[in-house]
Structures are given as C-alpha cells and as structure tokens.
N, CA, C and O of each residue as an XYZ file, in Angstrom:
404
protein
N      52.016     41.360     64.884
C      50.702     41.596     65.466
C      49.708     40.605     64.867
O      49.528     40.443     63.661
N      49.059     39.935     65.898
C      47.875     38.635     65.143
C      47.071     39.526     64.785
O      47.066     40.627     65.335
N      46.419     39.273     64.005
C      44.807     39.976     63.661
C      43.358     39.009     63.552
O      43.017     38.301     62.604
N      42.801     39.189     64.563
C      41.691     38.950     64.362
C      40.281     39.303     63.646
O      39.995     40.484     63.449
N      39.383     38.235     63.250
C      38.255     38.922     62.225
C      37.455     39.297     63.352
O      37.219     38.451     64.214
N      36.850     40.875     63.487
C      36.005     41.565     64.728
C      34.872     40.659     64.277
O      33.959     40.804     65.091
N      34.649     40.086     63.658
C      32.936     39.082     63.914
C      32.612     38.409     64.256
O      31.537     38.119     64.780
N      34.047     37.641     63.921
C      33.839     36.029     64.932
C      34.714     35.334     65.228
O      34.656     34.112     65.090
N      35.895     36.068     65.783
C      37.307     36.191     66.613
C      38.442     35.224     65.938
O      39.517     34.944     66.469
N      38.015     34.800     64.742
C      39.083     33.903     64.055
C      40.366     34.623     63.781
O      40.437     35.770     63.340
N      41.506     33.741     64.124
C      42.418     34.331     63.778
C      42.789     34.517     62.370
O      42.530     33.528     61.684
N      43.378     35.603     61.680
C      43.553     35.949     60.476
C      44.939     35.844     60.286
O      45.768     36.184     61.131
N      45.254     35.269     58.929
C      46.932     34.819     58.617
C      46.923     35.194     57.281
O      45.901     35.768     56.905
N      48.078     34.957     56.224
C      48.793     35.673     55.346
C      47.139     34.858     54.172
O      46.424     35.391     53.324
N      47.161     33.753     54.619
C      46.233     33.840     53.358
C      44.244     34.258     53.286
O      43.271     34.053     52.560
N      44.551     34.829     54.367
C      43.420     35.840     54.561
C      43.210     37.289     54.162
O      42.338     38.152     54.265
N      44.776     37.098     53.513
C      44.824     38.982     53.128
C      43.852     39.535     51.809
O      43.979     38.909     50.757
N      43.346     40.139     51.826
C      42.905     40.421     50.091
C      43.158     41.875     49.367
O      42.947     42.115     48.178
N      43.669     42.806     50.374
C      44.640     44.031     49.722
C      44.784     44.847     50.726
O      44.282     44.910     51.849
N      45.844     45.701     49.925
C      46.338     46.866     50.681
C      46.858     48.030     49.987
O      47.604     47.768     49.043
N      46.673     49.059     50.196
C      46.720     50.002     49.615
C      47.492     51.638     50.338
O      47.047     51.893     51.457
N      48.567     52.696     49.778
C      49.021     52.994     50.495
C      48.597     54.042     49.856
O      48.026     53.953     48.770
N      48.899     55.489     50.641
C      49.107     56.709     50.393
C      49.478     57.652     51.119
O      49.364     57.405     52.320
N      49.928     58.762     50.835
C      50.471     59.970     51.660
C      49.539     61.006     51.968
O      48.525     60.962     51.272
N      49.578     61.757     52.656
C      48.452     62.370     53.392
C      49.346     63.480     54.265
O      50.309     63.142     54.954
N      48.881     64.856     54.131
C      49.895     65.914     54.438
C      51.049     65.488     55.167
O      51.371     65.832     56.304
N      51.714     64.603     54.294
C      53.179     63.977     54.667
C      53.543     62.361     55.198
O      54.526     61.622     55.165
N      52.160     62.295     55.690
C      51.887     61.205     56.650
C      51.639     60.075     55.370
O      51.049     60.275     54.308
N      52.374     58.686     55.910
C      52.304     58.046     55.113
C      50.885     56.561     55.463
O      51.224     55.523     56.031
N      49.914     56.718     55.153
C      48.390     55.545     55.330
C      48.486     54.580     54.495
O      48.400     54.622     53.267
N      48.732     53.396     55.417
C      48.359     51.882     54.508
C      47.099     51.442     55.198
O      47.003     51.404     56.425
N      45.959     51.050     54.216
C      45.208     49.928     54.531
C      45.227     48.596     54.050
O      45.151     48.294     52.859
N      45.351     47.626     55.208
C      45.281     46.714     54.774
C      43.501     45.412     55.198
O      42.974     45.326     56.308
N      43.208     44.928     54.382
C      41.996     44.561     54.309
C      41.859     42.901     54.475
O      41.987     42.511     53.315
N      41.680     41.821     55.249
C      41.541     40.686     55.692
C      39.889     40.167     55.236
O      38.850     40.759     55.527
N      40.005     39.091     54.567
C      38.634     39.007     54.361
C      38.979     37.282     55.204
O      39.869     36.484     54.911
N      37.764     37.143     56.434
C      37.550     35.927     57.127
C      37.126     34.923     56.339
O      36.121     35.121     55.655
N      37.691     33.864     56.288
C      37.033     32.791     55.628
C      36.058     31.730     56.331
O      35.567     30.736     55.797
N      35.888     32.174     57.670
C      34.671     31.727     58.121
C      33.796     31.937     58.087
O      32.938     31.060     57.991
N      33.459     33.454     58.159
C      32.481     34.256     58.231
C      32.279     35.176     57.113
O      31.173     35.688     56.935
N      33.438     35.459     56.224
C      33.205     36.444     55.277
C      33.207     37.848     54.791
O      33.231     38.378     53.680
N      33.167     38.323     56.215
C      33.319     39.611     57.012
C      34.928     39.798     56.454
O      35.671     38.857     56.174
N      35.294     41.320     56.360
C      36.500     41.605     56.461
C      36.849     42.579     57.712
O      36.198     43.369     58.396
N      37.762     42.279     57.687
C      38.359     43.612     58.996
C      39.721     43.980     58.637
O      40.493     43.069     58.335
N      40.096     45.100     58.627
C      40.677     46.427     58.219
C      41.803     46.432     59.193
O      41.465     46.354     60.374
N      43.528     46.537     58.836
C      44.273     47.201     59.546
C      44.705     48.223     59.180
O      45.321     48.065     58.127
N      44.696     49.443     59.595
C      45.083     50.807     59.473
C      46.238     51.307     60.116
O      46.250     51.698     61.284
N      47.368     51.292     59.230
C      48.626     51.578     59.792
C      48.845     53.314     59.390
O      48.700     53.575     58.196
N      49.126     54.288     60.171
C      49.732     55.281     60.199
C      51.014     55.959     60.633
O      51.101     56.148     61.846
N      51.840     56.287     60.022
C      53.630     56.761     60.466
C      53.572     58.480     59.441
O      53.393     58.784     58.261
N      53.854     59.255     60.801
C      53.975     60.375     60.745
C      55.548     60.381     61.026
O      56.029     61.284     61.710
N      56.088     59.692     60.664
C      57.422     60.137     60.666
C      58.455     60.841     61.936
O      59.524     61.450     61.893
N      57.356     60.327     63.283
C      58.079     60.737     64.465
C      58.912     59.731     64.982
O      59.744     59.996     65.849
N      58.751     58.496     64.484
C      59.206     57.337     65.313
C      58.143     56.573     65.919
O      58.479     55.561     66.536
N      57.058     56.840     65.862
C      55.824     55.684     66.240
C      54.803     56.042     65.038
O      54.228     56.993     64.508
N      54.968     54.604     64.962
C      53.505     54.265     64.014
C      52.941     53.791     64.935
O      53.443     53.154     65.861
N      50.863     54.299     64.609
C      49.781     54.269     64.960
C      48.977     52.762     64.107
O      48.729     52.849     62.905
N      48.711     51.742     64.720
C      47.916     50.866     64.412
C      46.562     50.791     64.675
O      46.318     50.649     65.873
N      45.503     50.847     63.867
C      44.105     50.563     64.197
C      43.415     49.703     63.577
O      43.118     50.132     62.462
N      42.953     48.514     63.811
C      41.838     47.436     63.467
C      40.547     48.085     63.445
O      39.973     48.280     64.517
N      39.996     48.459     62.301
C      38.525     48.598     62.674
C      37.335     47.573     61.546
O      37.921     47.156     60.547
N      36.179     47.265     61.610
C      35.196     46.510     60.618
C      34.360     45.762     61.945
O      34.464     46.067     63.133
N      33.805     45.063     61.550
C      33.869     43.766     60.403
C      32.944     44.850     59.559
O      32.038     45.625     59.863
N      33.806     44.419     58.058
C      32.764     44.916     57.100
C      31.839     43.800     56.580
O      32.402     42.732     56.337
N      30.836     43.855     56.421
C      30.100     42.970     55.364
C      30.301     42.976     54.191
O      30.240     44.032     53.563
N      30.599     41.774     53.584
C      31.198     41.513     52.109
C      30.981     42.227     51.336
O      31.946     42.648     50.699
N      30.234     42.503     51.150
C      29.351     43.241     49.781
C      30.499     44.858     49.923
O      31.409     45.248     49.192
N      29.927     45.419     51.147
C      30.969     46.443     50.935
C      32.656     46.432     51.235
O      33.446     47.317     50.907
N      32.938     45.262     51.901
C      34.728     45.143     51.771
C      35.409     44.469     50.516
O      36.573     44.527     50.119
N      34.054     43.662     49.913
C      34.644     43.562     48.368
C      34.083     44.872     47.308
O      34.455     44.617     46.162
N      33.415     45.994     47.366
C      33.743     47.288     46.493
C      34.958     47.408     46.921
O      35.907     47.248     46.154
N      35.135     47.747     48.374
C      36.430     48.407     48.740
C      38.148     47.814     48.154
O      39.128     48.441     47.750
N      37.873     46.263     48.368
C      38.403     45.897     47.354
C      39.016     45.972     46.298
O      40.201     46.264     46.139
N      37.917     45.605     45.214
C      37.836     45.642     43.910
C      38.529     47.169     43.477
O      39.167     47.318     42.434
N      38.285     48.251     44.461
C      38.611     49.574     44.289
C      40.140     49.589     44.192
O      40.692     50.112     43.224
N      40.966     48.903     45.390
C      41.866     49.031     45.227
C      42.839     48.309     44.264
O      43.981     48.671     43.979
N      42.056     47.028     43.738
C      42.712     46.190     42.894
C      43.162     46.846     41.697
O      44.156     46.513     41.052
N      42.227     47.983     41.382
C      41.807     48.945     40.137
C      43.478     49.529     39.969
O      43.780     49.953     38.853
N      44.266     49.542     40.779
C      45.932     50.143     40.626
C      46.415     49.012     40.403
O      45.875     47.916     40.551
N      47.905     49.369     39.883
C      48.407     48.459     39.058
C      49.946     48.366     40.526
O      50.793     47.487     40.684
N      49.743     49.510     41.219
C      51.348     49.740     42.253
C      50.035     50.601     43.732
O      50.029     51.708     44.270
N      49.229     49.495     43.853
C      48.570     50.100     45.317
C      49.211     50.462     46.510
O      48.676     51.183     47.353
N      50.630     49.866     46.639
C      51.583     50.105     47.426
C      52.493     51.771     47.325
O      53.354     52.101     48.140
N      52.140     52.448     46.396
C      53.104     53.171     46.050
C      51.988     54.161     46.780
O      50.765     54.192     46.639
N      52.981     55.060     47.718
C      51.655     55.939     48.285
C      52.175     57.615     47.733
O      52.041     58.708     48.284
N      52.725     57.271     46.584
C      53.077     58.309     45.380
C      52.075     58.332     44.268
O      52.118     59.223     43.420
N      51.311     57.529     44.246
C      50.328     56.960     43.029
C      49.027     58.199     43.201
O      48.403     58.607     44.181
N      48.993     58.528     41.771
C      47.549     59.106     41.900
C      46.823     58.857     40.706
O      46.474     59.532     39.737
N      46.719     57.817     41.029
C      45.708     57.200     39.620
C      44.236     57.153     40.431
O      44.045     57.115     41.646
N      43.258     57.167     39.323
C      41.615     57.656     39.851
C      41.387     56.478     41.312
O      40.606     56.641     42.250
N      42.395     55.256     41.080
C      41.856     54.222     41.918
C      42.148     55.092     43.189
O      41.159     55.440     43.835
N      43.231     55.436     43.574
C      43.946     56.021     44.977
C      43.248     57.199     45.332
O      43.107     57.516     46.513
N      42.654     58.090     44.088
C      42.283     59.092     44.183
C      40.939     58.706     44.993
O      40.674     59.336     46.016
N      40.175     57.773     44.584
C      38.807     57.759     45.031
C      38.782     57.100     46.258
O      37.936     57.409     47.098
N      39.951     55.869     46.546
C      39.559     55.322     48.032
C      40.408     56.469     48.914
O      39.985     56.653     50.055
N      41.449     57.175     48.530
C      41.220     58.314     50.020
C      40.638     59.781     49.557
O      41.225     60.802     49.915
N      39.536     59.830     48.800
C      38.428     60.929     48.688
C      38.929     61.854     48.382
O      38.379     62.926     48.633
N      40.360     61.811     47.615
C      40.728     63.097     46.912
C      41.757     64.050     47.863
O      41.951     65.237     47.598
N      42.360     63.389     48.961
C      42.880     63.825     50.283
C      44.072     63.854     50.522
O      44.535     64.521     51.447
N      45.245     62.656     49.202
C      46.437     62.931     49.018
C      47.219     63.954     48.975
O      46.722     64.920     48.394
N      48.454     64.122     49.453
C      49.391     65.089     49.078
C      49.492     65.909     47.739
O      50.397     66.730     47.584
C-alpha cells in the first residue's frame, strides 16, 4: 500500500517512517505507524487493525502538525520493544490511554 502525506500528496517511502508502535486491545491487535513528510513536515498516521477474523482494517488519518506528531513520537520512542503489543511499560500505557488488555 503507497502512502501518501494528507497535506501535500507526496508520496511516502521507507525513509519517511519515524515509528510505530503496537498493542493489544480486548484481543485485537493495533499498530500505529507514523510517516513524517519531508516536504512539508506534516506527519500522517497508518492505523492497522486485525481482529483476528481474517481481515485487517487499514486507516490513514493526519496530517499532523509537527509539533504534535513529534510528542507523539518521542512518546513512542520512550519503549525500548514498541513493537511488542505485550508491552506495558508507562510509554504504551500512555499512547493507548490505559486501554490495553
């Protein structure tokens, strides 16, 4: 799937990524992943969801403005295994609001 930055339609590639972060959620397993544009600066967000039926749910949403897609960021950098959507260290805890399994 290409991803585009929602601000100013550039296409986004591997070295546009700047994190991703996973977790479980009454079973359901949520990755975000976060694109910061290097044209514009803006990030935009892919939101992958798999409930374990056989289709995962994809959603693009942002453009964020820097300021807040680098907290969001920096938040997730704060784990040492952001991928592990077993993790409940304060970082995971706080970017999904305490909502984990």
């Amino acid at each position: 799937m290409a991803v585009e930055c929602l601000r100013c339609c550039t296409v986004l590639n591997k070295e546009d990524w700047a994190a991703s972060i996973s977790g479980s959620i009454l079973g359901d397993e949520h990755t975000d992943t976060y694109f910061r544009c290097a044209g514009c600066g803006f990030y935009t967000v892919v939101a992958d969801w798999d409930d374990f039926t056989g289709v995962e749910t994809t959603t693009v949403s942002g453009p964020l403005a820097g300021a807040e897609g680098d907290e969001r960021v920096r938040l997730i950098r704060q784990c040492a295994q952001p991928w592990d959507k077993q993790c409940r260290c304060p970082a995971h805890r706080a970017y999904f609001h305490n909502t984990l399994d």
